[in-house]
C-alpha positions as CSV (number, residue, x, y, z in Angstrom):
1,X,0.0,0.0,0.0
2,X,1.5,3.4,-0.9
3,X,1.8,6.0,1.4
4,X,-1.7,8.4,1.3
5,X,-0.7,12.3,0.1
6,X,-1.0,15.7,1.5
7,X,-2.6,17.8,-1.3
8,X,-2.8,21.5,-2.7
9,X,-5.9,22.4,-4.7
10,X,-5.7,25.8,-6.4
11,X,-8.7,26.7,-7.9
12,X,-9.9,30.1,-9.4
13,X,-12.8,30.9,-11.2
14,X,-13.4,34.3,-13.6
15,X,-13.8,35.6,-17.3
16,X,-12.3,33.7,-20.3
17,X,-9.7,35.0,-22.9
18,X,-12.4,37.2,-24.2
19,X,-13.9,38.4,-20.9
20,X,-17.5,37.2,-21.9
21,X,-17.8,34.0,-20.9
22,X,-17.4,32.5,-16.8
23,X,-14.5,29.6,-16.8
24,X,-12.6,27.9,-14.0
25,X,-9.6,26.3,-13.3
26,X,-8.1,23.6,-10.7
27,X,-4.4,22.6,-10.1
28,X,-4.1,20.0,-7.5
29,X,-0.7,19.1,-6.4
30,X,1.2,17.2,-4.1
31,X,2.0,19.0,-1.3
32,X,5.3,17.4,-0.5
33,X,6.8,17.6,-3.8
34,X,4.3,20.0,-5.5
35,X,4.0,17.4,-8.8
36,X,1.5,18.0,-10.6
37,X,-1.3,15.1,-10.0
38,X,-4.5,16.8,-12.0
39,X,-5.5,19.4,-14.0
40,X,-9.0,21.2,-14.7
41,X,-10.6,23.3,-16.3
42,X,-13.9,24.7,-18.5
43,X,-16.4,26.9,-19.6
44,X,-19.2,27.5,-17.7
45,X,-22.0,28.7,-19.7
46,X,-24.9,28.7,-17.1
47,X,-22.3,31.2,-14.8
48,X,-23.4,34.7,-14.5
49,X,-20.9,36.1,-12.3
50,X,-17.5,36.0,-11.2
51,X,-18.7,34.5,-7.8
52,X,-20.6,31.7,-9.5
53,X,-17.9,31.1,-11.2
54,X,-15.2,31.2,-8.0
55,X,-17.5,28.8,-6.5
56,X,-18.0,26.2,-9.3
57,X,-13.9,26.2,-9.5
58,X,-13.8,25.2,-5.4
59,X,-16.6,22.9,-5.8
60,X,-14.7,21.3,-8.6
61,X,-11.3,21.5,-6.3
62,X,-13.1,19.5,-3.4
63,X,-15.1,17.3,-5.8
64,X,-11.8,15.8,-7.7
65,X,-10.1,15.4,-4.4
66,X,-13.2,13.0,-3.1
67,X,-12.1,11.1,-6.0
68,X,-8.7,10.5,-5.1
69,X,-9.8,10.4,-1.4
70,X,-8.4,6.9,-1.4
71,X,-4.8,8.6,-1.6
72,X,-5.5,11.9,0.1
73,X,-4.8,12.1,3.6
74,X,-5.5,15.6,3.4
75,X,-5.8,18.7,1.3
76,X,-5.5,22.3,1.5
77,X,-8.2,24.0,-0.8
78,X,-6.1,27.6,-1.8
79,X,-7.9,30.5,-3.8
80,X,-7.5,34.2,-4.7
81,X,-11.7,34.7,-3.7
82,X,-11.7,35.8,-0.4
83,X,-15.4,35.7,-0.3
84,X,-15.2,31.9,-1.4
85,X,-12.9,30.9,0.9
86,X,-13.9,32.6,4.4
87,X,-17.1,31.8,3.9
88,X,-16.0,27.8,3.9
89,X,-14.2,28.9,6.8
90,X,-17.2,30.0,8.3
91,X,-15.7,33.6,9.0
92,X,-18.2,35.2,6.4
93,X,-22.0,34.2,6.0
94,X,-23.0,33.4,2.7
95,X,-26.7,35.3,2.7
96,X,-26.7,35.9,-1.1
97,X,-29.5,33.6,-2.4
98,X,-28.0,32.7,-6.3
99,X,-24.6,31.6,-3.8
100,X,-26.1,29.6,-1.4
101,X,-26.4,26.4,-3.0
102,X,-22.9,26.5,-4.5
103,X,-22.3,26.9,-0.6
104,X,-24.2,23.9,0.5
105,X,-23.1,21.7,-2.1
106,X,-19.4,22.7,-1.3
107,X,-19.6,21.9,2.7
108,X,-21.5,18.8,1.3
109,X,-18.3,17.2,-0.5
110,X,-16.4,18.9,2.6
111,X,-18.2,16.1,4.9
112,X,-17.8,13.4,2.3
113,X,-14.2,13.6,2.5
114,X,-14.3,14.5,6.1
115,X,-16.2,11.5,6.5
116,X,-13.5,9.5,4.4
117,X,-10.8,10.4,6.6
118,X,-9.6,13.4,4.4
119,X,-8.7,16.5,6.5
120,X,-9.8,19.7,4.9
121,X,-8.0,23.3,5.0
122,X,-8.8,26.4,3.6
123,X,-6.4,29.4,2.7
124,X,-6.5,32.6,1.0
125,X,-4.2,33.3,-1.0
126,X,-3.0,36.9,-3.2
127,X,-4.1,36.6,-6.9
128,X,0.0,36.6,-7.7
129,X,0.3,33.3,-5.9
130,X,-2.7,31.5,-7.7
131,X,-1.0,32.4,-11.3
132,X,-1.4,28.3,-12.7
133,X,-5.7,28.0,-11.7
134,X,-5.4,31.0,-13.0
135,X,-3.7,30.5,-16.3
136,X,-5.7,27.2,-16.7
137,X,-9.3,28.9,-16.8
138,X,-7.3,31.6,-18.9
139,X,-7.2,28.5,-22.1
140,X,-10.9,28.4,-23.3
């Protein structure tokens, strides 16, 4: 049996190459050694805002992790939204009613890889130190 991983998942969500359409983008990496272990990104075309789109990108994050969860002993979910991320922390309510559910289904994979034995972290990072989520939703 190999030896479960520590895990970064960057994610960042915004406006394509031509500004119009929402996209995201996830970078997950191995904590350790930062290797790149997955990539992901996309258009979202039912996305009206930024913060939709912010949200679909961590949902995606926490939702590929719970597929690895198997080898994940735990991972820190990292993004430039500061609205996105203190509100998983709980230091922010989310009270907007199109962001809500994005919310709930978020905490939702957050206790299925809880429950799996996953730890989960939250950080904040600068927009300058998210450059690769970034650059990925940047492609479509």
């Amino acid at each position: 049996m190999s030896k479960k991983r520590d895990v970064i998942a960057e994610f960042d969500g915004g406006g394509g190459s031509n500004g119009t359409k929402k996209v995201y983008g996830v970078h997950i990496i191995d904590a350790e050694t930062k290797e790149q272990l997955h990539v992901a990104y996309g258009l979202l075309p039912n996305a009206q805002t930024y913060n939709q789109a912010e949200w679909t990108a961590a949902k995606v994050a926490l939702a590929t992790c719970y597929l690895f969860k198997d080898d994940i002993s735990s991972v820190t979910v990292r993004g430039d939204s500061q609205l996105v991320v203190y509100q998983l922390l709980g230091k922010y309510k989310c009270k907007k009613p199109h962001l809500i559910p994005y919310w709930k289904e978020a905490k939702q994979i957050e206790e299925k890889l809880l429950h799996s034995g996953v730890a989960v972290n939250y950080e904040w990072v600068r927009r300058e130190s998210n450059e690769t989520a970034d650059a990925l939703g940047r492609l479509i």
